[in-house]
N, C-alpha and C positions, 0 to 999 in steps of 0.2 A: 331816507337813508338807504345805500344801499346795501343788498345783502354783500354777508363775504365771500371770497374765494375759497378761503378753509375757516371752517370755526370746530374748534375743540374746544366744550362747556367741560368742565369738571371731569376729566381722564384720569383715572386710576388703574395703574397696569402692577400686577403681580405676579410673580413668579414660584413655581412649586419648586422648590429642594428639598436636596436629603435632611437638613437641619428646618425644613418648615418651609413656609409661607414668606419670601421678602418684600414688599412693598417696594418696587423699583421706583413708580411716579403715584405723586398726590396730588388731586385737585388742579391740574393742569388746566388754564382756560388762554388761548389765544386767538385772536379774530385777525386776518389778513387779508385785506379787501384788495382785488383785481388790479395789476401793477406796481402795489408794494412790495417791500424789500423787508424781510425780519432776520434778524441773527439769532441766535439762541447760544447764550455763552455762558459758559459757569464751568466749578471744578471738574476732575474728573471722576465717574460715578454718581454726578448730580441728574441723568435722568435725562440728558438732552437727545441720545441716538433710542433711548427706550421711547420716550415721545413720538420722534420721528418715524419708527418702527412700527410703531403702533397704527400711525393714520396709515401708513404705507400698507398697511396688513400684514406683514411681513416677520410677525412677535416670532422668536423661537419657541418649539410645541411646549415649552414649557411657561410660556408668556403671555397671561390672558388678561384681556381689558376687562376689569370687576366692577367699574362705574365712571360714568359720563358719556360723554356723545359726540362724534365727528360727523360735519358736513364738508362734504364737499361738493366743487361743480354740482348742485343737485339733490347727488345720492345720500341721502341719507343713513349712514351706517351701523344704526341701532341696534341693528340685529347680531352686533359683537356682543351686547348686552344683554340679551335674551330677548328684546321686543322686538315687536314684526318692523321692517320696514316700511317706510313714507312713501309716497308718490308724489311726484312732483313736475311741473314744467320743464325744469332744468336738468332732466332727465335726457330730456334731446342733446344735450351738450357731452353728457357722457354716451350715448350712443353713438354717438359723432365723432367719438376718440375712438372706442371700440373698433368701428365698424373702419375708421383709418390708420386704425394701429394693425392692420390685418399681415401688411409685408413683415415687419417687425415680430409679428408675435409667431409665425411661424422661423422665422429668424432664430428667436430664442430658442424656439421648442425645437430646432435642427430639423426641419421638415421642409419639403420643397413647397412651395404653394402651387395647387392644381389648377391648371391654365384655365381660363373661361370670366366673363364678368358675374358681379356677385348683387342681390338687389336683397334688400332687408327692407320689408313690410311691419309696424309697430303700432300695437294699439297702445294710443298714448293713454294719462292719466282721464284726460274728459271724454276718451270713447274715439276721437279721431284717430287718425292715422298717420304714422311719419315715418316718411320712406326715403331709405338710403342707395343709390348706386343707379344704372340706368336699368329705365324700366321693361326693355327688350332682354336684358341680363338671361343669362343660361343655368344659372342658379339661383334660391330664392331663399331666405329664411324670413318666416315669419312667427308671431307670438307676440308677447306684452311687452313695451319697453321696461317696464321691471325686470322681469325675468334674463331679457337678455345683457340689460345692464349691470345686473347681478350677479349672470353668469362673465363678463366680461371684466368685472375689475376682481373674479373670483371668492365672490361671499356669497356663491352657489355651486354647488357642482352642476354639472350639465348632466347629469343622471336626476337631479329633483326637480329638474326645467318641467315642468306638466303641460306649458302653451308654448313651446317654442317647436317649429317643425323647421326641416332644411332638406331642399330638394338640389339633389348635384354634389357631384364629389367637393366643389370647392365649399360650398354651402357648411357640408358636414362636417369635412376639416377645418373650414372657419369656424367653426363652435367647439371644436374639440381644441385648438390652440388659442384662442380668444382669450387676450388681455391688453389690460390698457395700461399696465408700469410695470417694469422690471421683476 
């Protein structure tokens, strides 16, 4: 069987207000495996854009996942819930977004991208190595593909990065604008 594209095991998202605690989603579990199609439909206030919110990271500061678990591509995002993160194979695949989402992310962040080629060096999870961009490149980032894929879909700041180094203006502003959605 293959794995999925996104799996959310049991998601519960709540929100602090002035009147308490609301329970926006309970027990959410959905598995989407690579080129299907899912809709999510229901009333309004049943929980379908807090869901989405949720995998996206994207909760408002008042909106914190209190139990369950998304994967996605890979990464496993455990670390909404207080446990450390997974490593994994399919870490390559979100590095691979990161490292091509680079036009885009300085895009968003209204920055111009500093001219020169970019080469990202990755200790993977078995100790090898996977490298991104041409290897003559004038800038280099290297570190763990944890770390930079954590700092890339932003469930790190790049201030806790401890193995990620970047040599080259484009390098450092690649880590300083680095994302991979919206």
């Amino acid at each position: 069987m293959a794995v999925p594209l996104l799996d959310i095991r049991d998601l519960t998202v709540e929100f602090s207000t002035r009147r308490g605690i609301v329970r926006a989603v309970e027990h959410v579990a959905i598995s989407i495996a690579k080129g299907e199609t899912v809709g999510i439909v229901g009333e309004s206030g049943s929980g379908k854009s807090v869901t989405s919110y949720a995998v996206m990271r994207i909760l408002d500061r008042a909106g914190k996942i209190v139990e369950g678990a998304v994967y996605f591509t890979g990464l496993d995002v455990r670390a909404a819930v207080g446990m450390p993160p997974s490593e994994t194979e399919r870490l390559r695949h979100v590095a691979w977004i990161v490292y091509s989402a680079r036009p885009y992310a300085f895009q968003v962040a209204g920055r111009q991208m500093p001219p020169g080629d970019l080469r990202v060096e990755l200790e993977a999870p078995d100790g090898s190595t996977w490298a991104l961009g041409p290897e003559d490149a004038d800038n280099r980032i290297t570190g763990t593909a944890l770390e930079y894929c954590r700092v890339g879909v932003q469930r790190m700041p790049l201030s806790d990065a401890a193995t990620l180094k970047a040599e080259g203006d484009l390098a450092h502003a690649a880590l300083e604008v680095a994302r991979a959605f919206l």
